[in-house]
C-alpha positions as CSV (number, residue, x, y, z in Angstrom):
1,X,-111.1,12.3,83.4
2,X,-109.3,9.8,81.6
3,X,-105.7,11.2,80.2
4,X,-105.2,9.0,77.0
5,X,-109.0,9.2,76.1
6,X,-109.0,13.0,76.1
7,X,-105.9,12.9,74.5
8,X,-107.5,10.6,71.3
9,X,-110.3,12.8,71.1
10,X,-107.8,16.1,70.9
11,X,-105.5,14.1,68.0
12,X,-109.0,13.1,66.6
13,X,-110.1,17.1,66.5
14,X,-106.4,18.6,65.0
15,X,-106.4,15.9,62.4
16,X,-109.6,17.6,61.2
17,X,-108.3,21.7,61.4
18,X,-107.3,21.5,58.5
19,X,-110.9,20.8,56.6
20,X,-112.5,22.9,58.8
21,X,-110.1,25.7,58.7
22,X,-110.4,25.7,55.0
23,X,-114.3,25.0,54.5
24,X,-115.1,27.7,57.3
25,X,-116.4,31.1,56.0
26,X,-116.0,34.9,58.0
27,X,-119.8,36.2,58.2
28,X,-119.4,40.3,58.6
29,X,-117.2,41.4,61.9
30,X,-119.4,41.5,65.1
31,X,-119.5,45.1,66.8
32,X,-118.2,44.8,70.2
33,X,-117.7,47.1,73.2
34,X,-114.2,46.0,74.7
35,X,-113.3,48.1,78.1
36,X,-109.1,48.4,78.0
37,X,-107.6,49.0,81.1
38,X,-107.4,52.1,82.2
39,X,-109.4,53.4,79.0
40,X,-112.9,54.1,78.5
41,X,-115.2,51.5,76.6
42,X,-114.8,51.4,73.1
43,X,-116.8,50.0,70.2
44,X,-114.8,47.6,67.5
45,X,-115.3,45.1,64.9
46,X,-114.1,42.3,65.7
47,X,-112.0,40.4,62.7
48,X,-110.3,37.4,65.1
49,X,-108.8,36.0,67.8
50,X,-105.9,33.9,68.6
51,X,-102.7,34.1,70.9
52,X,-101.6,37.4,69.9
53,X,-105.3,39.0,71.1
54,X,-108.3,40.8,69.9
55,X,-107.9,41.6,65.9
56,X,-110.2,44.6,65.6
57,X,-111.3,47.7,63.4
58,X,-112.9,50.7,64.0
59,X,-114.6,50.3,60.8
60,X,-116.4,47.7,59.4
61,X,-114.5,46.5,56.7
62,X,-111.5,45.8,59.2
63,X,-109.2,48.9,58.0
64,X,-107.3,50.0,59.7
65,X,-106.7,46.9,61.9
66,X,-105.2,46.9,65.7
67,X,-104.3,43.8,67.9
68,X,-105.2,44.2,71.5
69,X,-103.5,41.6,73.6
70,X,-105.9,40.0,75.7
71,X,-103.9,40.6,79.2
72,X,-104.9,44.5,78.1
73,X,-108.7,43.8,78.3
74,X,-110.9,44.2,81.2
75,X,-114.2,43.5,79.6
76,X,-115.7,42.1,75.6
77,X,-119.2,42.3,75.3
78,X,-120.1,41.1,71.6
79,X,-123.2,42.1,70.0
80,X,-125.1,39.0,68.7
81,X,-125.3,37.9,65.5
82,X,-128.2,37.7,62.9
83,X,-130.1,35.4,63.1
84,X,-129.7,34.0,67.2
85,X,-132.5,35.0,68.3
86,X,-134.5,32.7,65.7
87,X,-131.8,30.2,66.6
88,X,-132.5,30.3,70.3
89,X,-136.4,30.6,69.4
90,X,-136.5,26.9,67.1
91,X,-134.4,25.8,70.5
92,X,-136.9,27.0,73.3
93,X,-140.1,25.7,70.4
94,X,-138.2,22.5,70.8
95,X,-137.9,22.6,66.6
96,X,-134.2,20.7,67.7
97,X,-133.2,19.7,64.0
98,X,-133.5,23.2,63.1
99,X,-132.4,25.1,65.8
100,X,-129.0,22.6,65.5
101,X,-128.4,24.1,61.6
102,X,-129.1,27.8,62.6
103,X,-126.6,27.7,65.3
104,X,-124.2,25.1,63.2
105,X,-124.0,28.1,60.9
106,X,-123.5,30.8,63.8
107,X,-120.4,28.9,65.2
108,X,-119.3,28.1,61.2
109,X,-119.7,31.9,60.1
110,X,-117.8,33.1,62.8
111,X,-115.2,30.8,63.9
112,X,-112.7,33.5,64.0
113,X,-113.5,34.3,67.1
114,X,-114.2,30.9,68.4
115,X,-111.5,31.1,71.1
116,X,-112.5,33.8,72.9
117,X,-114.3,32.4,76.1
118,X,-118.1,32.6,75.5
119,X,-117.7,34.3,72.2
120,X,-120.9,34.3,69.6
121,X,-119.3,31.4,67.5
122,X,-118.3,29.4,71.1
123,X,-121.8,29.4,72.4
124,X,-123.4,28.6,69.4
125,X,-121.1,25.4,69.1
126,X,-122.5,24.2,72.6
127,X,-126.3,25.1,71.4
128,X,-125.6,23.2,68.5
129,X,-124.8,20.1,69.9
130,X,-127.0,20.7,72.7
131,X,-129.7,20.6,70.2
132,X,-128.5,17.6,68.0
133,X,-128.8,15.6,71.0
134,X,-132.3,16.7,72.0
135,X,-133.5,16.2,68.3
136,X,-131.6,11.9,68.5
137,X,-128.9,13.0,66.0
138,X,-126.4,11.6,68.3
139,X,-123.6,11.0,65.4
140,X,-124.0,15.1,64.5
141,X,-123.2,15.3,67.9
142,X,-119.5,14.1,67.6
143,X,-118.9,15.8,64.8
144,X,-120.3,18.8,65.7
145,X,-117.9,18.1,69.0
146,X,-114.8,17.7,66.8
147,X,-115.7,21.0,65.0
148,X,-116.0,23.2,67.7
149,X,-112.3,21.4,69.2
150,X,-110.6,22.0,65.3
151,X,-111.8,25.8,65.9
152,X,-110.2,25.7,69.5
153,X,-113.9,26.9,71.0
154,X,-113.2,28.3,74.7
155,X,-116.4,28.0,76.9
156,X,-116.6,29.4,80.7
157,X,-116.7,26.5,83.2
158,X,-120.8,26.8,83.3
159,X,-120.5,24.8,80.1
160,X,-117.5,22.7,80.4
161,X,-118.9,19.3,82.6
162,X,-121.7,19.2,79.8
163,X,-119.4,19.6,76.9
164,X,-117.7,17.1,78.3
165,X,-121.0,14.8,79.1
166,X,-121.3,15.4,75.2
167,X,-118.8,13.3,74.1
168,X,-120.8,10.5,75.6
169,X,-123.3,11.2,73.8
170,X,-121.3,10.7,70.1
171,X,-121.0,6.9,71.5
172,X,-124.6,6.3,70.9
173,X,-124.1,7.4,67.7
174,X,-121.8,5.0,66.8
175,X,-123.1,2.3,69.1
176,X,-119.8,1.7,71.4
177,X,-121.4,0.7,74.2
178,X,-118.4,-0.5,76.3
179,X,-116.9,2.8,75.2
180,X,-119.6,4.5,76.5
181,X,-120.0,3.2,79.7
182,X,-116.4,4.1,80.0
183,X,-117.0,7.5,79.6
184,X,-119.8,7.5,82.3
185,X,-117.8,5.8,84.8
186,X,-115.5,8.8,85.0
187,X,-118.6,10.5,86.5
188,X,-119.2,7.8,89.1
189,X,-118.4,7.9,93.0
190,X,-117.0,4.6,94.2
191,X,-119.5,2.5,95.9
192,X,-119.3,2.2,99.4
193,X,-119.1,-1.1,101.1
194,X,-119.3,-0.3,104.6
195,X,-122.3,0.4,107.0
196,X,-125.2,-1.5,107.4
197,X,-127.2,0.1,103.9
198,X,-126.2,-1.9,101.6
199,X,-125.0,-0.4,98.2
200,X,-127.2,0.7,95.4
201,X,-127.4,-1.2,92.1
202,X,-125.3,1.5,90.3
203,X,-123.0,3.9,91.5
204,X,-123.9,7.1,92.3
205,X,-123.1,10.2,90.0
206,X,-120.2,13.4,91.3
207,X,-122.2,16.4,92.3
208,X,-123.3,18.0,89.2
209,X,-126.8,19.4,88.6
210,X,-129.5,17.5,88.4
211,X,-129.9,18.0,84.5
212,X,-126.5,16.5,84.2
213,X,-127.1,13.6,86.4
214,X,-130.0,12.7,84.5
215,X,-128.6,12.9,81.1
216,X,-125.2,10.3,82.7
217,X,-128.3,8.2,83.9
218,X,-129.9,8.3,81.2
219,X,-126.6,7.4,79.0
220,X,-125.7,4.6,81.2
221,X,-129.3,2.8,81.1
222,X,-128.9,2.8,77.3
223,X,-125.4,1.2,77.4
224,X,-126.4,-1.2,79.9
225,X,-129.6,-2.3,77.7
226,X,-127.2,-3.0,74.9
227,X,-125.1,-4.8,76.9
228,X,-128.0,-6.8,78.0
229,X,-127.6,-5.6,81.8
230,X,-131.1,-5.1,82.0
231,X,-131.5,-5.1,85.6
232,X,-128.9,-2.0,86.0
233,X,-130.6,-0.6,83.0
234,X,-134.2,-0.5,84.5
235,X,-133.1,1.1,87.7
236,X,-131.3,3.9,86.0
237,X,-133.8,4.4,83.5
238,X,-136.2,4.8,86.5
239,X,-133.7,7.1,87.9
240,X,-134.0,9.7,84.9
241,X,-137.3,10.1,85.3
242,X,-137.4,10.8,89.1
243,X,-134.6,13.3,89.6
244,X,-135.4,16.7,88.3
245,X,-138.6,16.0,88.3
246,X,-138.1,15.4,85.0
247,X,-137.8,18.6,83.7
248,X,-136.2,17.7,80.6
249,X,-139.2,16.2,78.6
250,X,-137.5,14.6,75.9
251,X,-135.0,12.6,78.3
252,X,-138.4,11.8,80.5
253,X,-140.2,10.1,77.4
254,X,-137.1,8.4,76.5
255,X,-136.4,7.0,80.1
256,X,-140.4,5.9,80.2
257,X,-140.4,4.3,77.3
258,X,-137.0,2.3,78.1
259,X,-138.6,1.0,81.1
260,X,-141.3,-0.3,80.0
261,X,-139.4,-1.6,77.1
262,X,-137.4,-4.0,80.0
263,X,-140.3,-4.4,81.7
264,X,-141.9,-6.1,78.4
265,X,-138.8,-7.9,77.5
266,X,-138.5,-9.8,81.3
267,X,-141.9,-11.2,81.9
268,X,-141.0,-13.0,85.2
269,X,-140.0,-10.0,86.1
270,X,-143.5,-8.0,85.2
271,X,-145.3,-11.2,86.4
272,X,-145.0,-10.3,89.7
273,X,-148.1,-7.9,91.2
274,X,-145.9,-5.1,93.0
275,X,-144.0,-4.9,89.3
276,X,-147.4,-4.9,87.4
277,X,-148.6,-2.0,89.8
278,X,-145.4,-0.3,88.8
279,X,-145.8,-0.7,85.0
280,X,-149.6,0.1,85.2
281,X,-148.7,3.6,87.2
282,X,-145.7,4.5,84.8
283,X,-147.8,3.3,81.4
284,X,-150.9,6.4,82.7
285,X,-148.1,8.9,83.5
286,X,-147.3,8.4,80.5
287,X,-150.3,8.5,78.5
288,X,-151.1,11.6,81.3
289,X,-147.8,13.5,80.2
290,X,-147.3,12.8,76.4
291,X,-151.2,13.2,75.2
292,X,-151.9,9.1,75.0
293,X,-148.7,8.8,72.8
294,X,-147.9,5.8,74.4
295,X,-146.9,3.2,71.7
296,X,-149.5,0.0,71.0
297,X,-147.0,-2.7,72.8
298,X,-147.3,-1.1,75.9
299,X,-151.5,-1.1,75.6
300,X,-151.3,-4.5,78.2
301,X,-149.7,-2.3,81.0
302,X,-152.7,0.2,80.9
303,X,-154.8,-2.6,82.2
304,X,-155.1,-2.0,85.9
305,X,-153.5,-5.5,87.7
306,X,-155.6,-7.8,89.5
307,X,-154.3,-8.7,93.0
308,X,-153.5,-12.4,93.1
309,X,-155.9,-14.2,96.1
310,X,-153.9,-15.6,99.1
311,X,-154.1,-18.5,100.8
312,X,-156.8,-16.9,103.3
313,X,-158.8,-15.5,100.8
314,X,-158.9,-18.8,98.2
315,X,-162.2,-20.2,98.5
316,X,-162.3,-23.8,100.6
317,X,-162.3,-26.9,97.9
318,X,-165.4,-28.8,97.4
């Protein structure tokens, strides 16, 4: 990744600790089974974490407290919060504004133990964000991103390539496109020049799931459109769409609709039959996918294209 842009973003996220830090409230201490080596399991409360270890009670109200240094622990299983499972229930009912707030509020409540990898408070800053961007709020996304860095959130690396996707999101927000594309490119394979294939339009993406490749598609189609490089745009948009089978429905409609959006902008380009074929196909799927949602400009694609005659087939002049 690139060095001085990760270390903006990290300058970005300490010169906001101190609102955070301040603003942040401790919901009730989470019970906790933590296995300490060479000692049986054990249930705690857990108050923090930091460098020193595990702050922890036997008792609820965090009296009397003992630090157990992380090197000491085997195993931390936390007991989820109130209120997750509703979180994670608006997430999976695709309700993505609020799903966003309840988990906001998870990460806020406990960001004490925020640096604990995978904690409560971690994992609810990545479902957070995960959901801002699914809902459109891409500037919540940033600053959701700059929270969970001020409370020094630790993730497993499961999550870290798509925290790190994330920030690209925040550019849409703020409609850096160049930036953007920036960000993408750090995800890109060089394109090969030798061999008799030629090259394909765009780069391809590093070996990441396919979830992650569409949303990088999906992030450089909407940089290119801005930067009117429709061409590379339409094929990435296309792109979205294909791989995964499009599992992520929101990214899918998204995708569709860009395409078609180029495909209305470029008439010479629409004009010809095998595109028209193309933009008739794409403007049913739609309609097929999203219960006729497709918006009124695009009504002209559901028209079924009429062939143009040849040369052969005109009839002979009179």
């Amino acid at each position: 990744m690139n060095t001085m842009r990760l270390i903006l973003s990290l300058l970005a996220a300490a010169a906001m600790i101190g609102i955070f830090s301040q603003s942040a409230q401790s919901a009730d201490p989470l019970l906790a089974q933590i296995k300490v080596k060479k000692r049986a399991s054990d249930n705690y409360y857990i108050l923090a974490v930091d460098s020193k270890g595990v702050h922890c009670s036997k008792n609820a109200n965090g009296n009397p407290k003992t630090v157990i240094p992380l090197s000491q622990i085997d195993n931390l299983q936390f007991r989820m919060p109130l209120g997750w499972e509703d979180a994670m229930a608006l997430q999976q009912a695709r309700q993505y504004e609020k799903a966003a707030a309840a988990f906001a509020a998870i990460a806020k409540d406990y960001a004490a133990i925020a640096p604990f990898v995978d904690s409560p408070s971690a994992l609810a800053s990545y479902w957070a964000i995960d959901a801002y961007r699914r809902s459109g709020n891409y500037k919540e996304v940033n600053q959701e991103r700059v929270r969970a860095m001020a409370r020094n959130v630790s993730l497993s690396e499961r999550y870290k390539d798509e925290m790190e996707i994330f920030r690209a999101w925040g550019h849409i927000g703020s409609q850096a496109w160049k930036e953007l594309l920036l960000v993408v490119n750090d995800w890109e394979l060089p394109l090969s020049t030798s061999g008799k294939i030629p090259p394909p339009a765009t780069p391809p993406f590093k070996p990441l799931p396919a979830n992650l490749v569409s949303q990088l598609a999906f992030l450089r189609a909407t940089a290119n459109e801005h930067l009117k490089n429709d061409a590379l745009a339409l094929v990435d948009y296309a792109r979205v769409y294909t791989v995964d089978a499009g599992r992520e429905e929101g990214l899918t409609r998204l995708s569709m609709l860009g395409a078609l959006r180029l495909l209305k902008r470029h008439p010479e380009i629409s004009f010809q039959y095998t595109v028209q074929k193309q933009a008739h196909a794409l403007a049913v799927l739609f309609n097929e996918r999203f219960q006729n949602s497709l918006p009124k400009e695009f009504d002209s694609f559901l028209t079924p294209p009429v062939m143009p005659e040849t040369s052969a087939d005109a009839a002979p002049e009179k």
